[in-house]
N, C-alpha and C positions, 0 to 999 in steps of 0.2 A: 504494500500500500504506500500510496505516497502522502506528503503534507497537502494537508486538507488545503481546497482552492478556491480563490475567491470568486464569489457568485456576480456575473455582471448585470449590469443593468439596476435603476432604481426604482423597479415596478413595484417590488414586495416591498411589504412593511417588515420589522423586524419581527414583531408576534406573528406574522406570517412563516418566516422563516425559522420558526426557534422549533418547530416539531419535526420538520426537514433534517436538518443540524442533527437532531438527536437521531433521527434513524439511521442518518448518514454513518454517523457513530458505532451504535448499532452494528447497523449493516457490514461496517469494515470490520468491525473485533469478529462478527459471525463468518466471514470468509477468510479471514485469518485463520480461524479454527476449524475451520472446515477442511483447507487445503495445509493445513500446517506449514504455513507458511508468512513472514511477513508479520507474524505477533508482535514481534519486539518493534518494528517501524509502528504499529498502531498505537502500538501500548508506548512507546516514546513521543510518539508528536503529541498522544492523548496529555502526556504527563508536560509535555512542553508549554502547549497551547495553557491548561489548567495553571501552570508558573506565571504564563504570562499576564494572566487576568487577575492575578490573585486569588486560586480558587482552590477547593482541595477533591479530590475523586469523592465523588458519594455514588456513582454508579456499582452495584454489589457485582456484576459480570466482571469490571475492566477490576474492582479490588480481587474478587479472585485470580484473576491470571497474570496480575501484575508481577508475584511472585513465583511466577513461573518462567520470568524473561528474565535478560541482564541486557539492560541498556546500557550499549556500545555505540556509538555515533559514529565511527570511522565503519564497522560493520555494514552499519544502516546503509551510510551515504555508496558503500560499496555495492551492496545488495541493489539498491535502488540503481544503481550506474548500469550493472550488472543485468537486471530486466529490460533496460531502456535498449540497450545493446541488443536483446534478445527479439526486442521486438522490432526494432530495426531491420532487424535482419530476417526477419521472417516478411517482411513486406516487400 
C-alpha cells in the first residue's frame, strides 16, 4: 500500500468525506491481510499520519496488528520502489 492520497477537487464537504477516509483505512489494513503483504506500509503511514495530527490509534483492528509489524522506513520506501518497478514492467 502506498501513503494515502490527496483527494482532488472541492466538491465534498469534509463530513462528507470523513466515512470515505475511514473505509479507505479499512479497506487497506483488510488487503494487507488478506494478501500478507504490505502491513507494515499500512500500519506505518497509519501510525505517521495519527503523529501528524496529534492523535492516538483507537481503531481495535490496526491496535491488534500493530504488534505484529516493525516499522522500518528504508524497508517500506524499498518495498514500495520495488512494486512500482513491478508494475512498470508488466505494462
Amino acid at each position: 500500500m502506498h501513503a494515502p492520497t490527496k483527494r482532488s477537487g472541492s466538491a465534498h464537504s469534509c463530513s462528507s468525506c470523513l466515512p470515505r477516509q475511514r473505509n479507505d483505512r479499512a479497506y487497506a489494513l483488510e488487503l494487507a491481510l488478506k494478501y500478507g503483504i504490505h502491513l507494515d506500509t499500512v500500519i506505518g503511514y497509519r501510525q505517521k499520519y495519527l503523529r501528524e495530527i496529534g492523535k492516538t490509534e483507537t481503531d481495535a483492528e490496526f491496535l491488534r496488528h500493530r504488534a505484529e509489524v516493525e516499522i522500518d522506513w528504508e524497508h517500506i520506501q524499498e518495498t514500495i520502489k520495488a512494486e512500482r518497478n513491478r508494475r512498470e514492467n508488466v505494462a
